[in-house]
Structures are given as C-alpha cells and as structure tokens.
C-alpha positions as CSV (number, residue, x, y, z in Angstrom):
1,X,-20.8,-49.5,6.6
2,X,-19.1,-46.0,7.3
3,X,-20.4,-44.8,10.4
4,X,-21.2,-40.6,10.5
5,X,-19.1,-38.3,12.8
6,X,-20.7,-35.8,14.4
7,X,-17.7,-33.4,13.9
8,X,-16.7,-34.2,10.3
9,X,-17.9,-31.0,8.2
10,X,-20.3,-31.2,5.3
11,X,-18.7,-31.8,2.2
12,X,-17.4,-28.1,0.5
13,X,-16.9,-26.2,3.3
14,X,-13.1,-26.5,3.5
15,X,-13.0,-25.6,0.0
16,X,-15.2,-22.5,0.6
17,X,-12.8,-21.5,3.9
18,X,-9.9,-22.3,1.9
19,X,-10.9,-20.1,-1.2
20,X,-12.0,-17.3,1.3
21,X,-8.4,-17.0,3.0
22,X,-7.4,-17.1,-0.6
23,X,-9.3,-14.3,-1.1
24,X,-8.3,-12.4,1.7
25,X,-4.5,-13.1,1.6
26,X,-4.5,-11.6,-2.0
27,X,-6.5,-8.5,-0.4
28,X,-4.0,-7.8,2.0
29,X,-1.0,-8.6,-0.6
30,X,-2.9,-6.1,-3.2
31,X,-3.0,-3.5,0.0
32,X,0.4,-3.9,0.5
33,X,1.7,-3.3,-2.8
34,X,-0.4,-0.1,-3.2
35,X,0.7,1.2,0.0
36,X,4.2,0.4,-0.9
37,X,3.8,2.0,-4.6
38,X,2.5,5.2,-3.1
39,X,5.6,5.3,-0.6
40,X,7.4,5.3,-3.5
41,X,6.1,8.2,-5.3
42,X,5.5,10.0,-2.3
43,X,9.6,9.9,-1.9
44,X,10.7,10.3,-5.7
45,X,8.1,13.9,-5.7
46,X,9.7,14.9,-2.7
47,X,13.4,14.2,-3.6
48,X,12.3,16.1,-7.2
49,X,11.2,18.8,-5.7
50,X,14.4,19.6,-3.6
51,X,16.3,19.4,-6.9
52,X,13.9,22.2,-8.5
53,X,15.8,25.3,-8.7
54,X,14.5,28.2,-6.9
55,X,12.6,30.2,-10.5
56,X,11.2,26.8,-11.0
57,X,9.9,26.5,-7.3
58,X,8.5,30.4,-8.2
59,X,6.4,28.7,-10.8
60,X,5.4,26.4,-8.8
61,X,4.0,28.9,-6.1
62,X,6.5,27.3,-3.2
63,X,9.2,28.8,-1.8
64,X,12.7,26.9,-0.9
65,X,12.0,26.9,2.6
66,X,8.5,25.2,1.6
67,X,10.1,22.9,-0.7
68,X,12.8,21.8,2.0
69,X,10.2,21.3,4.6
70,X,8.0,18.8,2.3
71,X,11.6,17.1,1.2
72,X,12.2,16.3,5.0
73,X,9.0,14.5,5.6
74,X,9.3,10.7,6.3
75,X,7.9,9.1,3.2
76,X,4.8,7.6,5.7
77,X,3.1,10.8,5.9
C-alpha cells in the first residue's frame, strides 16, 4: 500500500510550472531578439545617414551638423 505525502504535489502541476518557465524563457528570448534587431537598425540608419552627401541631407531637411550629431549617438538610445 503506497502511503500519501503530505508534500508530494498533485499530479500536473510540474508540468504546468514547467510549460509556464517555458513560456516565459521564450518571452524574454523573443524580447531580446527584438531589442537586438532594433539596435541594429538604429546603427545601420545612423552610419547611412553620415554617408549622405550634403544636397541629399538638404532633401532630407537636416543639416551636416544634424546628421553628425544623430551619427554619434550610441546605438542604445
């Protein structure tokens, strides 16, 4: 006869914690990726826009000082 344990859990439960930090790790993964992506971007614009030449900056509405300033900005922000 298989006596009960007070502290063994209900059948499912670790399934259902497993599949939730399952669910979470692939959250933050997915976070990570976007925020990595947009990085990304955010530094191939600005090294694109410091190889724009200064009539195509004038179409643009920016100036080359403008241009330089957004080019020095750490990818982050």
């Amino acid at each position: 006869m298989r006596r009960f344990n007070i502290l063994e859990r209900p059948l499912g439960v670790r399934s259902d914690a497993r599949r939730s930090n399952v669910r979470q790790s692939l959250q933050v993964v997915a976070s990570l990726t976007a925020l990595i992506w947009r990085w990304t971007c955010r530094h191939r614009q600005r090294r694109d826009l410091s190889d724009l030449s200064d009539w195509q900056l004038r179409d643009l509405g920016l100036t080359r000082d403008e241009a330089e300033e957004e080019a020095r900005k750490p990818f982050w922000r």
